[in-house]
N, C-alpha and C positions, 0 to 999 in steps of 0.2 A: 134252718132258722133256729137258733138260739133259744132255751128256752128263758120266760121275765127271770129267773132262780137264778141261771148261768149269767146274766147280765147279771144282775146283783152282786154274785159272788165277784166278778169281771170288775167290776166298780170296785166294790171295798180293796179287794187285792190291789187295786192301779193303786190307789190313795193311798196304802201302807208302802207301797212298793215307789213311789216320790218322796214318803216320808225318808224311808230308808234313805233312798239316792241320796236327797238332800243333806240328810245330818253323814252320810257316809263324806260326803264332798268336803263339808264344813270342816268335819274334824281328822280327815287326811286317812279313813278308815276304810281300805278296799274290797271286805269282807260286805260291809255295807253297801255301798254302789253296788257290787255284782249282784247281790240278795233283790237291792231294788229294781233292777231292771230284769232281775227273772223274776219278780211278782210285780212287773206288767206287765210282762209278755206272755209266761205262761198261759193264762188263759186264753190265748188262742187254740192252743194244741190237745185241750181237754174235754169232752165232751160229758162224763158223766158229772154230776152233780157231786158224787162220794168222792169221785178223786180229784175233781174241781178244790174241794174244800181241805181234802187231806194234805194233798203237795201243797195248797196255801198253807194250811200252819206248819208242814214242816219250816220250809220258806222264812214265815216270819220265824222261828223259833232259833233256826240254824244257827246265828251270830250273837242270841243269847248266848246258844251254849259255848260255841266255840270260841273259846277267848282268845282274839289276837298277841 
């Protein structure tokens, strides 16, 4: 069972991770879709709370930095 922390984290990643998909979709940006649908999957496969949070802001940060 899950602990409330890892549901939290679970939540906000899904939310950034539809944001991404969505504006990835919009604007024809592959880099984006792929980001978003690994920050709402990923947290299935993670259990501690420190790498919960780290692979998320790598996640969201990646397609900052990586300019297509």
């Amino acid at each position: 069972m899950p602990s409330p922390m890892n549901l939290f984290v679970g939540i906000i990643t899904g939310a950034f991770g539809l944001a991404y998909f969505i504006y990835g979709k919009k604007q024809g940006k592959i880099l984006f879709m792929v980001t978003g649908i690994a920050l709402m999957v990923y947290p299935y496969f993670f259990g501690n709370i420190i790498v919960l949070i780290a692979v998320g802001l790598i996640l969201l940060l990646l397609p900052i930095v990586i300019k297509e």
